[in-house]
Every structure is written in C-alpha cells, then in structure tokens.
N, C-alpha and C positions, 0 to 999 in steps of 0.2 A: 504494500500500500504506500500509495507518496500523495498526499490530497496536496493541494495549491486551494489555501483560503484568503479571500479577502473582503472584504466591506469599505463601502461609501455612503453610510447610511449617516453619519456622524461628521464633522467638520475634521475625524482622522481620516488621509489614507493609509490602510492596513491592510498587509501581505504578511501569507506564514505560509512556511511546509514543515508538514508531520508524515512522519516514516510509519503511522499506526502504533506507536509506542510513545515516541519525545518528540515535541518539537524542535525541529531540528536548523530552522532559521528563521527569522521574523523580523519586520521595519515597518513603524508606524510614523508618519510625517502628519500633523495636524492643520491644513491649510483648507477651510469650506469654500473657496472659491475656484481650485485647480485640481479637484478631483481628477479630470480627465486629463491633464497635463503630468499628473503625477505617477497615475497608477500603474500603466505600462512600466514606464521606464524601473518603479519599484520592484514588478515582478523578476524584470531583466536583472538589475543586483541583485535579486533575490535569489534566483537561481544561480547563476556565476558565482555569488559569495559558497554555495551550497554545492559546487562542483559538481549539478545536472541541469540535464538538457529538459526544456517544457517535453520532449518525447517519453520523458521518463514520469510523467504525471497520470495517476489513475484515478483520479477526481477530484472535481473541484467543489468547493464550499464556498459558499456567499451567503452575505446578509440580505436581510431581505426587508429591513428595518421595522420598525416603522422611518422613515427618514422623509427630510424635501424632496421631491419630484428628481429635480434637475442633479445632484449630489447620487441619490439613489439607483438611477438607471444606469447612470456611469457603472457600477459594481455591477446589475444584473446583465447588458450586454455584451460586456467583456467575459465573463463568468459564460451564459450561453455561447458566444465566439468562440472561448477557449473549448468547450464539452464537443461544438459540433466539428471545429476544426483536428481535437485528439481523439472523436469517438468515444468519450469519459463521461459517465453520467455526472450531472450537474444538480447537488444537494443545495436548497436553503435552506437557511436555520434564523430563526426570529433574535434578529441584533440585540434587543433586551436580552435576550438568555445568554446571549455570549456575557453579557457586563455583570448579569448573576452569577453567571458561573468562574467567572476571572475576582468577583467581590470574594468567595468563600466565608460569605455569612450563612450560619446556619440559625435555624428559626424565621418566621415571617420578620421578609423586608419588602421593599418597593424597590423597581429600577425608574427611575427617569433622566431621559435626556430631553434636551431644549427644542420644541418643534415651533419655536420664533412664534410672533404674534401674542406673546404674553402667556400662552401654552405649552403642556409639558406633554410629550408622549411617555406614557405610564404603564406599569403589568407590576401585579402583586407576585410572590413568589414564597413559597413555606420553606425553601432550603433552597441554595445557588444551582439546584438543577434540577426545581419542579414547577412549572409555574401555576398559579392557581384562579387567575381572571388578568383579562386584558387579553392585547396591549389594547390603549385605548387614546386618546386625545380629548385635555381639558385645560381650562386655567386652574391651576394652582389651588386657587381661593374655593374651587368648585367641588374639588375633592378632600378638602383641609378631615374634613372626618371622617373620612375613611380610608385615612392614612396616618389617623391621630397616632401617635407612640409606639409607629415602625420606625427602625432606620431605615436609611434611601443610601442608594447610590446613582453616581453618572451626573454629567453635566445639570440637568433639567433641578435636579435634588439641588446639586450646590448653587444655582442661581435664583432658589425660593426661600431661604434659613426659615420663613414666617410658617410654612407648609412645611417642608421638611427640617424641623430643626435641630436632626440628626443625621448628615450627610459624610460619606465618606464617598475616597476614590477607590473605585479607577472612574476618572471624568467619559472618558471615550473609549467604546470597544475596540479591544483588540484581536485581530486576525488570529491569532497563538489560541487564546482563548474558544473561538469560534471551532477551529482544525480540532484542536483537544475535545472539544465535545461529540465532535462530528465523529471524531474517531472511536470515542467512546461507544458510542449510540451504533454506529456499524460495527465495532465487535461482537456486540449485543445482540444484533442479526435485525438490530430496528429499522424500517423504514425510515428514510426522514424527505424531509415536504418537498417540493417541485420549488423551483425557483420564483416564485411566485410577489411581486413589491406586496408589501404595506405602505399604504397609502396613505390610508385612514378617512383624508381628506382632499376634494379636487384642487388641479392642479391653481396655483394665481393667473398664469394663462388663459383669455376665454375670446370665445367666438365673436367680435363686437354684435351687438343689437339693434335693431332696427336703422340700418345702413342705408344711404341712399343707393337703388341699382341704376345703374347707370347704361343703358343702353344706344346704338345707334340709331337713330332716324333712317 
C-alpha cells in the first residue's frame, strides 16, 4: 500500500504518503489563496523527498471538507486526475475527522474550522475517531448550547473563545492525519466514501437575475 493524501479544504495545502503502516512523508504550507498554485508542485517534493515515483501510488485520499467552493475543488480534481490517470481508487474522508483524529482527544469534543461569513463549519465527535452529528454550518452564537462544556479544536474553535472557550490545536488539517486514518479504516476491510465535496452551502457565485436579452432586429 503507498496512498498519496491530500486536502484543500482548509487555508492548508496538505500532502502525505503512508506505506499502510507510518507515515512516511508529509508538507503542509498554509496559504487560502494558492491552493492550486501550491498543490502540484507539493506532491512533486513530496515524492522526490520520498525516493518514489507517482507510478508507485495505490490510492489516493482526499478531503472532502466541508470547505469554500473554490479552495475545495482544487483537492477533489486533482485527487480524481490522479485515480483516473494511475487507475487507483480515489477515497474521501470528511476533513473534520482528519482534525479529530490528529487532536487525540478522547471523550466528547467538537471540531470547527472557519467557513468565513461569521460561520463555523462544525461535527460533534465522542472520541478523535467516531463522529457522532454533523458536519454542519452555523454562527457560533447559534450553536453556543450545544456545544456548552466541550472542548473544540481547528481554526473555527480558536476564532470564537465566547462559543468555544476551550480551544486547542491542530488549527488546520493535516494530510499525515487524513492517510493515517484512511489507512487505518482499509486495514479494517472498511469501505470508505466516494470523493464526494461538502459543500454545505451554494457557491457566492450566481447566475445574474433578470438580465436585459439583448437580441438583433
């Protein structure tokens, strides 16, 4: 097993390979505006630092976030490019679970990261690798109680202290964490989901409205 995981779901870009036992390289750069400027080129060190070739890849892992639109699609069609140009099936795994599962809190926490607009994308979690509701999208102030006297982790947490004012890192998921699970979950003989965004919500993009048509005479 060699998976190639990565996520764009977060203002990281995040690249890892796992050998189905360790992690065996990994580089997270945090820039939300160069996703697609950055990712390629990470894979590329990623593997040359790792002394293999993308040929030597037997599936990929991607997030699948919930994240922005534009951030988001960066990781899923790179991630399908890579499945349909190696013939490797192409695993998503819900970005929340990576940032649970890289926290190693056990007992009920929350994950949230920042979905801009005054909003957190959220999912409740009984242990860093069960989840138990979500993910979802809210302000803060909207879910204050029922999320009273968990701790949180991920950006979303540390940018609310009034909602979560128990916040710990890891701010941004990382790739290592994602691969680790994935690998976990396929030793296990688990299915895991289709590459599939969380969206949550449509995109800021939209169709203008009552346009003038403009035709010839």
């Amino acid at each position: 097993m060699l998976l190639l995981a990565l996520d764009t779901a977060t203002p990281a870009v995040t690249v890892a390979l796992h050998d189905g036992t360790d992690v065996i390289a990994s580089s997270s750069q945090v820039d939300a505006r160069r996703h697609g400027e950055l990712l390629l080129p990470a894979v590329d060190r990623l593997l040359a630092g790792a002394g293999r070739g993308l040929d030597a890849v037997t599936g990929i892992v991607v997030g699948v976030g919930p994240g922005p639109y534009t951030g988001l699609r960066v990781g899923l069609m790179t991630a399908d490019t890579f499945g349909l140009a190696l013939g490797v099936p192409v695993h998503g795994l819900c970005t929340l679970d990576g940032l649970a599962y890289a926290s190693d809190l056990e007992g009920p926490f929350v994950v949230a990261t920042d979905a801009r607009r005054k909003e957190v994308y959220w999912a409740r979690y009984d242990n860093s690798r069960t989840r138990v509701s979500g993910p979802a999208v809210d302000r803060p102030a909207d879910i204050a109680d029922e999320v009273a006297g968990l701790p949180s982790v991920g950006a979303g947490a540390l940018l609310y202290p009034d909602t979560f004012p128990e916040a710990y890192e890891p701010e941004h998921v990382s790739a290592a964490a994602l691969a680790s699970l994935a690998a976990e979950r396929l030793v296990r003989g688990e299915e895991l989901p289709a590459p599939r965004p969380l969206y949550l919500r449509r995109p800021d993009a939209q169709a203008p409205k009552n346009y003038k048509v403009v035709t010839p005479k």
